[in-house]
Every structure is written in C-alpha cells, then in structure tokens.
C-alpha positions as YAML, in Angstrom:
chain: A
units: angstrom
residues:
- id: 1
  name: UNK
  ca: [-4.46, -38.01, 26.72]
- id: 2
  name: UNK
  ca: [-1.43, -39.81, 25.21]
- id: 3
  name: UNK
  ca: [1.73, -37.65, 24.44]
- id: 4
  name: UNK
  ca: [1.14, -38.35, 20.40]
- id: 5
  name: UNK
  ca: [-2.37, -36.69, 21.27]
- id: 6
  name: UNK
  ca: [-1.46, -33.82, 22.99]
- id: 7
  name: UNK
  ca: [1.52, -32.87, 20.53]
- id: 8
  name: UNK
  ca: [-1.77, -32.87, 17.69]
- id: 9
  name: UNK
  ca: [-3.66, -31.36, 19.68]
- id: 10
  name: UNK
  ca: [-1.54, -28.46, 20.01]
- id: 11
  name: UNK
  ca: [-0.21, -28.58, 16.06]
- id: 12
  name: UNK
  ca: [-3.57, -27.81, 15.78]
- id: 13
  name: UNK
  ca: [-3.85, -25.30, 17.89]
- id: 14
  name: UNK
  ca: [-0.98, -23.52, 16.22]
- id: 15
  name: UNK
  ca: [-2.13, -24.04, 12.34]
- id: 16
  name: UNK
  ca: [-5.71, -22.60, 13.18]
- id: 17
  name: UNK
  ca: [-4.13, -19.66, 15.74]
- id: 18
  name: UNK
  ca: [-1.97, -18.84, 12.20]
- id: 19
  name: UNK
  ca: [-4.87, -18.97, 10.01]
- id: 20
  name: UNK
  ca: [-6.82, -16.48, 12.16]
- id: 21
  name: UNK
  ca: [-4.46, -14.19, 12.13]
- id: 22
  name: UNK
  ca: [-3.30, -14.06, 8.81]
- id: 23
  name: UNK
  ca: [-6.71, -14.36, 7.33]
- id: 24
  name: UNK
  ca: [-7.45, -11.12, 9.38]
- id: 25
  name: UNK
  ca: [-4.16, -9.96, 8.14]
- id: 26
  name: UNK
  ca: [-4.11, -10.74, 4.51]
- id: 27
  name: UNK
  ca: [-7.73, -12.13, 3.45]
- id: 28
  name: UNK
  ca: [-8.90, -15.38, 2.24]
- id: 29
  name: UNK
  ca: [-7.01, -15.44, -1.03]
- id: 30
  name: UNK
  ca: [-3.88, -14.94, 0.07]
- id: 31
  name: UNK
  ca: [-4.21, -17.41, 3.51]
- id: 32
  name: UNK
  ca: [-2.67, -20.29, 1.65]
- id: 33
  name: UNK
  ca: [-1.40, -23.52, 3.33]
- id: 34
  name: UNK
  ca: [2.25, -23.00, 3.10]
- id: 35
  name: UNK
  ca: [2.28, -19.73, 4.56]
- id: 36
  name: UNK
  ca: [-0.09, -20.96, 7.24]
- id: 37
  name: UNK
  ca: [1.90, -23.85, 8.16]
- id: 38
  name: UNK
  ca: [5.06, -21.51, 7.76]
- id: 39
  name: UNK
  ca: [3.48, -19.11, 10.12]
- id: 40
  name: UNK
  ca: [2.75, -22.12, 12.64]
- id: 41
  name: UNK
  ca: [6.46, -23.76, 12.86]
- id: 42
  name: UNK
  ca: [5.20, -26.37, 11.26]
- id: 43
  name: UNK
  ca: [5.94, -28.41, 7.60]
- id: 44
  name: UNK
  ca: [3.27, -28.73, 4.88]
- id: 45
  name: UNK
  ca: [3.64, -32.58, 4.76]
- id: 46
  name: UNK
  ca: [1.65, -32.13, 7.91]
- id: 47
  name: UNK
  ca: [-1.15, -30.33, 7.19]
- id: 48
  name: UNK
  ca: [-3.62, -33.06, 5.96]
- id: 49
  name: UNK
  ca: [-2.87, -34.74, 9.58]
- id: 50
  name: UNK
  ca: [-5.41, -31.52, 11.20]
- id: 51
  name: UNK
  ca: [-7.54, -30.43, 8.12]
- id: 52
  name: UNK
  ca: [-9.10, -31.76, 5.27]
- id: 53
  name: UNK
  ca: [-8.45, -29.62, 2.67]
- id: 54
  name: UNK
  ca: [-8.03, -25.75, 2.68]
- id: 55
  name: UNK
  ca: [-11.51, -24.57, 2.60]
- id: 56
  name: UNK
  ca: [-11.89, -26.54, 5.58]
- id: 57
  name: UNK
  ca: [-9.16, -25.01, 7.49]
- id: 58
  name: UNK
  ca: [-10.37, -21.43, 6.40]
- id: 59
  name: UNK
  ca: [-13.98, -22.00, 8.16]
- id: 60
  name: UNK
  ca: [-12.10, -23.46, 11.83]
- id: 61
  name: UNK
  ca: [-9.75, -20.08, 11.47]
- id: 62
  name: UNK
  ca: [-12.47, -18.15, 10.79]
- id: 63
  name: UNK
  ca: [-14.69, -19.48, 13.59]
- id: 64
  name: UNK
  ca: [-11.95, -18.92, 15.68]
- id: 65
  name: UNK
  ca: [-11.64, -15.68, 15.01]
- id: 66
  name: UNK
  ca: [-15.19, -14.61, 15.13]
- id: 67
  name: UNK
  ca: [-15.23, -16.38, 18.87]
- id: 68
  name: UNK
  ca: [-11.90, -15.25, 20.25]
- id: 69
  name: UNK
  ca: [-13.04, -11.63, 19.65]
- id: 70
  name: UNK
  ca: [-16.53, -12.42, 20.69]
- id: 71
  name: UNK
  ca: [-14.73, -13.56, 24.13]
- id: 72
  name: UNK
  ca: [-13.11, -10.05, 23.90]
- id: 73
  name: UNK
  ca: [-16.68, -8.79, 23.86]
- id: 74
  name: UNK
  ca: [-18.21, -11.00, 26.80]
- id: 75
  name: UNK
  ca: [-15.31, -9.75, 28.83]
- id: 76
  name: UNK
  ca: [-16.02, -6.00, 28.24]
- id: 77
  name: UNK
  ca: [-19.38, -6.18, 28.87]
- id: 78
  name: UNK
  ca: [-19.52, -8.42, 31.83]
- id: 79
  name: UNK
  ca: [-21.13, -6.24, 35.23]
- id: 80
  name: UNK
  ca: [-22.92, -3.72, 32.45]
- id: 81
  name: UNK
  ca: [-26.18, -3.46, 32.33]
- id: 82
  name: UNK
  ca: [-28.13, -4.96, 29.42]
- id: 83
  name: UNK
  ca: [-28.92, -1.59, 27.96]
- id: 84
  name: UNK
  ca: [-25.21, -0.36, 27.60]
- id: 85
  name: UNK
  ca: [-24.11, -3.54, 25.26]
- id: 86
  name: UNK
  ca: [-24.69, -2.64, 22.06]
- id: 87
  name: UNK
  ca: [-22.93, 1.13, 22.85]
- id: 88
  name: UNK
  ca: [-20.39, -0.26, 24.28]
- id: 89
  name: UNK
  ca: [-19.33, -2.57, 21.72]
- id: 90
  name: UNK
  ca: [-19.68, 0.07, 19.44]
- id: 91
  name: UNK
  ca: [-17.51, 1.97, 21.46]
- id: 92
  name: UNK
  ca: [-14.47, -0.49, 21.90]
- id: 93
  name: UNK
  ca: [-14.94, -1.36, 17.85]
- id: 94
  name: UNK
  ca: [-15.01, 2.12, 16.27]
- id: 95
  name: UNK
  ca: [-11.88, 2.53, 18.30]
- id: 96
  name: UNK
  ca: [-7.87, 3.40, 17.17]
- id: 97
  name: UNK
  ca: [-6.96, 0.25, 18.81]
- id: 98
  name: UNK
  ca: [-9.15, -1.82, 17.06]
- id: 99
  name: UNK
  ca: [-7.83, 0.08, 13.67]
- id: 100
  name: UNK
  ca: [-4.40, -0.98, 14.38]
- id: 101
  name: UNK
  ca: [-5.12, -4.44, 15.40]
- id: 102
  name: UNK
  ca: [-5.62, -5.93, 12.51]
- id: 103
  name: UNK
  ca: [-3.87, -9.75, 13.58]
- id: 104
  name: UNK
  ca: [-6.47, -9.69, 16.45]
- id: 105
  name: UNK
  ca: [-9.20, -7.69, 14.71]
- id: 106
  name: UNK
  ca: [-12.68, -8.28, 13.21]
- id: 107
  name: UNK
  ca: [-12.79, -10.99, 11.47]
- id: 108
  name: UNK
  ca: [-15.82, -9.59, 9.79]
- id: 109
  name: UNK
  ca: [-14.29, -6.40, 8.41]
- id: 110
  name: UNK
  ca: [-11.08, -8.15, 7.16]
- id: 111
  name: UNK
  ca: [-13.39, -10.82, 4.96]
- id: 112
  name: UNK
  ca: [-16.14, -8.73, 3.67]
- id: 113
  name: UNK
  ca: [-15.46, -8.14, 0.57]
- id: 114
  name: UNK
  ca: [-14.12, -11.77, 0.14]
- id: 115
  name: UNK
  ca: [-16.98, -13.57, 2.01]
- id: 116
  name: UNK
  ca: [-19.51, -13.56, -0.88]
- id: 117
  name: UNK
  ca: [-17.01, -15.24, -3.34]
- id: 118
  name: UNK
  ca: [-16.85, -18.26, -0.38]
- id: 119
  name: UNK
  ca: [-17.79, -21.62, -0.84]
- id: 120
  name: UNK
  ca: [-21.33, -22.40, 0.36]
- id: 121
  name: UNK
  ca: [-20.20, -24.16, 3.97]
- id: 122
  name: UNK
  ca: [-18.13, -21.39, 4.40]
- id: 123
  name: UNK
  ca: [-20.70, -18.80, 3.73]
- id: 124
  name: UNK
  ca: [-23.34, -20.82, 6.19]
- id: 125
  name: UNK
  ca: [-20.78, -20.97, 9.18]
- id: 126
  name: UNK
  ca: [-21.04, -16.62, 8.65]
- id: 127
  name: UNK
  ca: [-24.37, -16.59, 8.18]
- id: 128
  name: UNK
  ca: [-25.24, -18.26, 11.37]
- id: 129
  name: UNK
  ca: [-22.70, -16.78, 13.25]
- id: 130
  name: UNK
  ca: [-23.72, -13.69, 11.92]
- id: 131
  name: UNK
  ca: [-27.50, -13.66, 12.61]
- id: 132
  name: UNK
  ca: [-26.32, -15.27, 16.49]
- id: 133
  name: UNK
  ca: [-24.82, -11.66, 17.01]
- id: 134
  name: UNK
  ca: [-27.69, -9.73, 15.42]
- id: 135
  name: UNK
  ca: [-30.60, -11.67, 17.72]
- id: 136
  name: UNK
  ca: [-27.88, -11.24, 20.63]
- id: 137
  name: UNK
  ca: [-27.68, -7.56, 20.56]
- id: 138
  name: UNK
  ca: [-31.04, -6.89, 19.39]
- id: 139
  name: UNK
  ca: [-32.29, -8.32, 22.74]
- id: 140
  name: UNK
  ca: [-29.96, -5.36, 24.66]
- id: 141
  name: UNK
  ca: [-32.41, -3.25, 22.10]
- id: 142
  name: UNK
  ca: [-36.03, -4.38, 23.53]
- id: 143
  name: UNK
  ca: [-37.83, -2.38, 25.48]
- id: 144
  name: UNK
  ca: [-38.26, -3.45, 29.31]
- id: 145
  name: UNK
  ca: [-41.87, -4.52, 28.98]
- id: 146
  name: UNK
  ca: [-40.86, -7.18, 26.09]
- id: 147
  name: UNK
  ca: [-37.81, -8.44, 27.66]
- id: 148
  name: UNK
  ca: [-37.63, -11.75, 29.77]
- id: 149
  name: UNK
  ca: [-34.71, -13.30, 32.37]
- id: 150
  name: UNK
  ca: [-32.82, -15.77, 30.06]
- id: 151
  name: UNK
  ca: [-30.11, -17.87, 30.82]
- id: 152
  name: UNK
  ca: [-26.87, -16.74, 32.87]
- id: 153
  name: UNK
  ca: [-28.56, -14.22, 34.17]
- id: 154
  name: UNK
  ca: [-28.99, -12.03, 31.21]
- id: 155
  name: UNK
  ca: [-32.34, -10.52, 30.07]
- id: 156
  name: UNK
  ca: [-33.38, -12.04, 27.46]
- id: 157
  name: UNK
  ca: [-36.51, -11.94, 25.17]
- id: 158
  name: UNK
  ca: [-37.56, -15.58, 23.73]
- id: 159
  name: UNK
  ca: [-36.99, -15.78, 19.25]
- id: 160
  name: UNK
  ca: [-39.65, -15.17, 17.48]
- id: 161
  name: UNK
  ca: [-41.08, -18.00, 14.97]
- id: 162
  name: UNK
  ca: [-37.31, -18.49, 12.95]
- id: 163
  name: UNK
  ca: [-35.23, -17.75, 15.54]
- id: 164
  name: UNK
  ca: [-35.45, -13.81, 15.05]
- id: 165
  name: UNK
  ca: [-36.11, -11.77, 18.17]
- id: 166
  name: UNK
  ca: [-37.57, -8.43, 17.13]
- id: 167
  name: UNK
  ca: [-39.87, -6.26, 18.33]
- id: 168
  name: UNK
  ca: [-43.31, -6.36, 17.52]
- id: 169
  name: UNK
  ca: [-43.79, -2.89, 17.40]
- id: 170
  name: UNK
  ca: [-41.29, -0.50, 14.84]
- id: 171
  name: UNK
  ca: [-39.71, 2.16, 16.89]
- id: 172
  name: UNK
  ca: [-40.07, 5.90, 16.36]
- id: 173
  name: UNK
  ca: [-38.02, 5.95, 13.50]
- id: 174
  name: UNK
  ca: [-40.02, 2.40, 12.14]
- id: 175
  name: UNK
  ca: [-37.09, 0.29, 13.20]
- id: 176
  name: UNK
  ca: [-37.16, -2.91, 14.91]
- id: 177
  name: UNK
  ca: [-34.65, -3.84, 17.58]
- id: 178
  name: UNK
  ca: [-33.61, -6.63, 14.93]
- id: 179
  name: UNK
  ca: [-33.21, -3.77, 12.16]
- id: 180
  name: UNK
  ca: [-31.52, -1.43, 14.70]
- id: 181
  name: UNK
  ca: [-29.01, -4.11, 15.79]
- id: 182
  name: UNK
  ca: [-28.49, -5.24, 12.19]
- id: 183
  name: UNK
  ca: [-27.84, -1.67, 11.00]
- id: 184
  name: UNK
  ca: [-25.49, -1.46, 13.67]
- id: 185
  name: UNK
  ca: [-23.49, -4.11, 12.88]
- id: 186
  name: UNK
  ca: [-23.13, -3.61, 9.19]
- id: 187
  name: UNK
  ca: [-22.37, 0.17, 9.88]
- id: 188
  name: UNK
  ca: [-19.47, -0.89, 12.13]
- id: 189
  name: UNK
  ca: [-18.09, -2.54, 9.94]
- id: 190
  name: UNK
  ca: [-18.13, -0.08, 7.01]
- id: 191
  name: UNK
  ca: [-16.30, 2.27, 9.28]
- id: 192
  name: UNK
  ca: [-13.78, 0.48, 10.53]
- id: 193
  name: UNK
  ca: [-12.77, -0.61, 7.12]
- id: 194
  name: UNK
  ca: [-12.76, 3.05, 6.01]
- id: 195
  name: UNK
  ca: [-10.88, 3.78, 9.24]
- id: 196
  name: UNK
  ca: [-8.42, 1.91, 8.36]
- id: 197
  name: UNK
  ca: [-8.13, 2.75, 4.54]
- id: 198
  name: UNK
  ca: [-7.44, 6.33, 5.80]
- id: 199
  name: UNK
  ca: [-3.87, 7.33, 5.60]
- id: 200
  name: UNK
  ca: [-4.95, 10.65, 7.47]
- id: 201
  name: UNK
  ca: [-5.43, 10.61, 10.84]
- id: 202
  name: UNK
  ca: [-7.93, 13.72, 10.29]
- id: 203
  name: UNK
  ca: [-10.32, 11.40, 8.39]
- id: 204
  name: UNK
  ca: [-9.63, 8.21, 10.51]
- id: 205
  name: UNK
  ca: [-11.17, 9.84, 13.46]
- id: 206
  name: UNK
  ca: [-13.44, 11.64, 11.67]
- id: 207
  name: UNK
  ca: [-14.37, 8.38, 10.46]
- id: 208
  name: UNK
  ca: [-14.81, 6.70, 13.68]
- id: 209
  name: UNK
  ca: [-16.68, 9.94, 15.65]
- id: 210
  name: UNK
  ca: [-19.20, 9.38, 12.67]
- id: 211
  name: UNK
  ca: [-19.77, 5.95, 13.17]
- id: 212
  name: UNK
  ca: [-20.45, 6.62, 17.07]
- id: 213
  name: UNK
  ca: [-22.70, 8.70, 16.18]
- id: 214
  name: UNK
  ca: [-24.92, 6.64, 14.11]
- id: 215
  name: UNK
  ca: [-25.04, 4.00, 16.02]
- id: 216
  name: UNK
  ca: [-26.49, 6.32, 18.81]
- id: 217
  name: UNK
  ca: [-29.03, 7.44, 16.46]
- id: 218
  name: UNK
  ca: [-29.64, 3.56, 15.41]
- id: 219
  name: UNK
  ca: [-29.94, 2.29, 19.30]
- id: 220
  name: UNK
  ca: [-32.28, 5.58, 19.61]
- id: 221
  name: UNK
  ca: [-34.53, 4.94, 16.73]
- id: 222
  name: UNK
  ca: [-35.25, 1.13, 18.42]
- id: 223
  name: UNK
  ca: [-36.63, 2.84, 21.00]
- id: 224
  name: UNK
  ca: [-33.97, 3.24, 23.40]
- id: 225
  name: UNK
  ca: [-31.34, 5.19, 24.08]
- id: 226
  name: UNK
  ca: [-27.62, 4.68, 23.83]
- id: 227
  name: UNK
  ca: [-26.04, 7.12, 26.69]
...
C-alpha cells in the first residue's frame, strides 16, 4: 500500500469513526458534513475524496456503528452458553453504562425516531441488519430438539423458507422464538431511550429493572428460560 493510500485510508477511517459517533450523539439531522469533517481533523474540500454524497456517508457511519457495538456483543458473550445470549445482552444493554454512553451507544436507539424519515438505501442497510440480529438471537431462543451445530461452533438452527428462523411450534405464551427475539429487541430499545430521557435516577432504574424483567418474561414465553 502506497503512502498516498494509507494516508486515505485512514482519512477515512477518521470521517466515518466521527460520523458514528456524532450520529449516536446528535441524530441524523444534525450529522452534517462540516461538523463531521470538523470532528475528524479534517477540511470539507476533502470530503468528496471518501464519500459520495452525505446520505452515503450516513449509511458507512451507521454500519459502523451497528458492527462496532455488535463486536462489543460477540466479545461479551464469547465462552457462554447459547442459552444465556439473549439475557445477557439484555443485561449489558438495559445497563447505566450503556445510558451514559451515548458516543459509543446503540446506534439503534439514537436513530429511531429518525430512521423512518431515511432515504430508501439507508432504510434497507437497517432493515437487513436489523432482521440479521433478530434470526441471530432467535436461534439462542430454540428449543434443544430444533437446534443444529452451525458454523464457529455455535448452535445454530438452519432459516426457514425467507431467511427467518422460527419455531414451528408457538410457545406457551403463542410466541415464536422469532417473535420473542423481536419483542426483545424493540423493547430494549424503548427502554433505554426512556432511560435516558429520565432526569431522575429513581425512574432511570426503575426504567431499566422493568425492561429486565420483560425480557425474562419474553425469553420465557419462547419456551425457555432466561436465568
């Protein structure tokens, strides 16, 4: 790699690292490219060397930021067995850290209310990346007898006919592992936003216990579950 290379090659790195965090930070509106390239070191006049146009730049920093806390994720779970996954995500999500963390957060709780306003790529890259988590964690949701070795190691049950893996079979409460794990998700993310709307630390963690809580009773009504 040639020194004119590299020193792009790590612009870019910058720009997109900058992006992330202040479209955690401050939300899609306000991620513009000055501030961005501000927030890098770097001058606007350089920006159309690494991106495109804006939009573009919002999907890398948001893909970015969806994988460098899904890395987070991998980390925290590695050595745990299959079944304790989904609770402990839960668990290191619904947490004060994670409140306070907003530069490093969720990318999903920052953009919510801003995602469905997206331009159609942008709205595809979260969809997919979206419904990649759900099928991931409703595998960790399957009951033994459905569940296959997959690859790395993990157990994993084959997708069903359009890529969704779900349980045949509702659970007691007539919820798939698929519903159960997509529940779970979108109730994390309600609380942590409310978690951190909350001025009080009273309701924060009131806040937070709750959302433990259900997501126990979600993993549960799947079938299995989540101590």
């Amino acid at each position: 790699m040639s020194a004119r290379t590299l020193a792009k090659d790590v612009s870019h790195r910058k720009i997109r690292a900058a992006a992330s965090r202040m479209l955690r930070r401050e939300g899609i509106e306000a991620t513009s490219v000055h501030k961005v390239m501000k927030g890098a070191g770097l001058t606007v006049g350089g920006f159309y060397a690494h991106f495109d146009s804006r939009q573009q730049m919002i999907r890398h920093a948001f893909l970015h930021a969806v994988r460098q806390r899904r890395d987070l994720v991998m980390t925290l779970l590695q050595g745990r067995p299959t079944r304790e996954w989904l609770p402990t995500f839960i668990r290191s999500y619904l947490s004060r850290e994670h409140v306070e963390d907003r530069d490093n957060g969720c990318a999903w709780a920052a953009l919510l209310s801003e995602l469905p306003r997206a331009d159609t790529a942008t709205r595809s890259v979260a969809e997919r990346l979206f419904d990649s988590s759900v099928r991931f964690y409703a595998q960790t949701l399957e009951p033994e007898e459905h569940v296959s070795t997959g690859a790395r190691g993990r157990k994993a049950r084959p997708a069903a006919k359009g890529g969704r893996a779900s349980r045949p079979n509702p659970g007691p409460a007539g919820l798939t592992a698929r519903e159960a794990a997509l529940a779970s998700l979108a109730m994390a993310f309600g609380h942590l936003n409310l978690a951190r709307m909350a001025v009080s630390p009273r309701l924060r963690d009131e806040i937070l216990a709750t959302g433990l809580k259900a997501a126990a009773a979600l993993s549960a009504a799947a079938g299995r579950s989540s101590t």
